[in-house]
C-alpha positions in Angstrom: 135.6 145.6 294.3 133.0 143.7 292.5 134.8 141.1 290.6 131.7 140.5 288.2 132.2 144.0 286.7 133.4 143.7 283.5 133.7 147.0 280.9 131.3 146.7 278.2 132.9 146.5 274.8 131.0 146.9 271.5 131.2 144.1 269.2 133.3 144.0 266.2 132.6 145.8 263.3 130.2 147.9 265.2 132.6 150.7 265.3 132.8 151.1 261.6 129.1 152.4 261.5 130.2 155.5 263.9 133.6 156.2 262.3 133.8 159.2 259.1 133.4 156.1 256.9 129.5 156.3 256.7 129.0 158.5 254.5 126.2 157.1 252.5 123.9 156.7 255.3 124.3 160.3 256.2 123.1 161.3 252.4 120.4 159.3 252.6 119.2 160.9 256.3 119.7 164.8 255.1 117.5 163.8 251.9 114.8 162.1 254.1 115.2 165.0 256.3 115.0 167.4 253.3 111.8 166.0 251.3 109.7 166.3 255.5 110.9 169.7 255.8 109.3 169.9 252.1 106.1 168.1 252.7 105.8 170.6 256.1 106.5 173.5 254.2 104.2 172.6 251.5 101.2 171.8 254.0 101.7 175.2 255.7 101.4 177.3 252.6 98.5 175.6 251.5 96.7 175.8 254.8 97.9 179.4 254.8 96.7 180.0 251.4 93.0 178.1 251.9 92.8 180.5 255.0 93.6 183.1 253.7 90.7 182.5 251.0 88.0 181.8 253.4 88.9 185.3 255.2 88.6 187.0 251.7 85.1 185.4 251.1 83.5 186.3 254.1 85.0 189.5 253.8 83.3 189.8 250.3 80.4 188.4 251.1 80.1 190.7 254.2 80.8 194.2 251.8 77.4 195.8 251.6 77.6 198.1 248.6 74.0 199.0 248.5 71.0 198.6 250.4 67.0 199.8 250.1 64.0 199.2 251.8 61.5 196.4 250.6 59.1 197.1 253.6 57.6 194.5 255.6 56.7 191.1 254.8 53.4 190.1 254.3 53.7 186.4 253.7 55.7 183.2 252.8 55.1 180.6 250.5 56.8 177.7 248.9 56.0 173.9 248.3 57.5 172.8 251.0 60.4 170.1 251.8 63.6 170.6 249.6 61.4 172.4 246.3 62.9 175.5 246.1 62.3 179.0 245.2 60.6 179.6 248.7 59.2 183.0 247.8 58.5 186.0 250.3 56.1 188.8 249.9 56.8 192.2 251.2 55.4 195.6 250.1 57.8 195.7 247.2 57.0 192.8 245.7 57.9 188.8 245.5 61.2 187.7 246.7 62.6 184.4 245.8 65.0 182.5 248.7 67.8 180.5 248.6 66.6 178.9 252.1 64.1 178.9 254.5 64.2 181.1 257.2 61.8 182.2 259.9 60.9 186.2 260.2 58.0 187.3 261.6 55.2 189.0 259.7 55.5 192.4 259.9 59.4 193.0 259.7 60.4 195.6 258.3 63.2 194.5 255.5 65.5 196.0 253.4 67.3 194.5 250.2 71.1 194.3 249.9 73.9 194.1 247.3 76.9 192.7 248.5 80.3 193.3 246.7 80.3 189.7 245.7 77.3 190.0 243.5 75.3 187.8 245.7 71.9 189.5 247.0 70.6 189.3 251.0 67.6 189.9 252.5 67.7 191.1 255.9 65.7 192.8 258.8 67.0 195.8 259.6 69.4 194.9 263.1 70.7 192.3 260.2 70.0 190.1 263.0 68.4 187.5 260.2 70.2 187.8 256.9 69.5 185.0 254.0 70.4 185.2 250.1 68.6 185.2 247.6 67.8 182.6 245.0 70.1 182.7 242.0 67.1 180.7 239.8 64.3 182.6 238.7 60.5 181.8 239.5 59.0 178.6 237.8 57.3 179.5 234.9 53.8 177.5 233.8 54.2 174.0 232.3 54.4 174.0 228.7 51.7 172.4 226.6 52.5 168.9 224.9 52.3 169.2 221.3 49.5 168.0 219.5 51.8 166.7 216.4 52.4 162.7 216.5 56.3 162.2 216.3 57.6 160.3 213.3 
C-alpha cells in the first residue's frame, strides 16, 4: 500500500555484537554488576552495624543502675560563656556539670549512675536530666617560684 515503506535492516556487522560471539563483553558486565552488588552490600552492613551501635548507646546510657537523693538545689554558679565546670549546689553538696541547664530553685534532685559509667543529674519526673562533668573542680593557681631559672 504505501510504496515508501521499506523494512528496516540493521547495518552490517551489527549483528555480530548480538550473536553468542560476545562473550567478552558479557564478563565484563557480570563483574561490573558483581563489584555494585558489593559496594551495596557493603553500605548496608555498615549502616546496619553504625545503627545498631547508636541503639546500644542510648540504651546504655539510658540503664539506671543506681540512684539517691541529693535534695534540692540551692544555687548555680559558673563563669559563664563556654568556662566550664558550671557547678550546682543542692543539700548534698557541690555538683560539677557538663552543661548548662535551667532547673528551678527548689527541685528536688536525685543523683544517678548509669550502666555506662557516666553520672546524671535529674529532677525526679527525669523531665530534665544532664551529666555530669568528667573534670574535677579548678583548684587555686599555683605560686610562681621565687628561683631565677638558669
Amino acid at each position: 500500500m504505501n510504496k515508501f515503506r521499506t523494512p528496516i535492516v540493521p547495518p552490517p556487522g551489527r549483528d555480530k555484537q548480538f550473536s553468542g560471539g560476545g562473550s567478552s563483553d558479557n564478563g565484563t558486565l557480570e563483574a561490573a554488576t558483581n563489584a555494585v552488588i558489593r559496594a551495596l552490600l557493603l553500605c548496608l552492613a555498615l549502616t546496619a552495624l553504625i545503627a545498631a551501635y547508636f541503639i546500644w548507646q542510648h540504651w546504655q546510657t539510658g540503664q539506671v543502675e543506681a540512684s539517691r537523693p541529693i535534695g534540692r538545689l540551692l544555687g548555680m554558679s559558673g563563669q559563664g560563656g563556654w568556662a566550664w565546670p558550671l557547678v550546682i549546689e543542692t543539700e548534698e553538696g557541690f555538683f560539677p556539670l557538663g552543661e548548662a541547664v535551667a532547673i528551678a530553685k527548689g527541685t528536688l534532685l536525685v543523683l544517678e549512675d548509669r550502666a555506662s559509667g557516666q553520672r546524671f543529674i535529674c529532677d525526679l519526673k527525669r523531665t530534665v536530666c544532664v551529666q555530669t562533668s568528667l573534670e574535677s573542680m579548678p583548684g587555686p593557681a599555683a605560686m610562681p617560684s621565687k628561683e631565677i631559672p638558669r
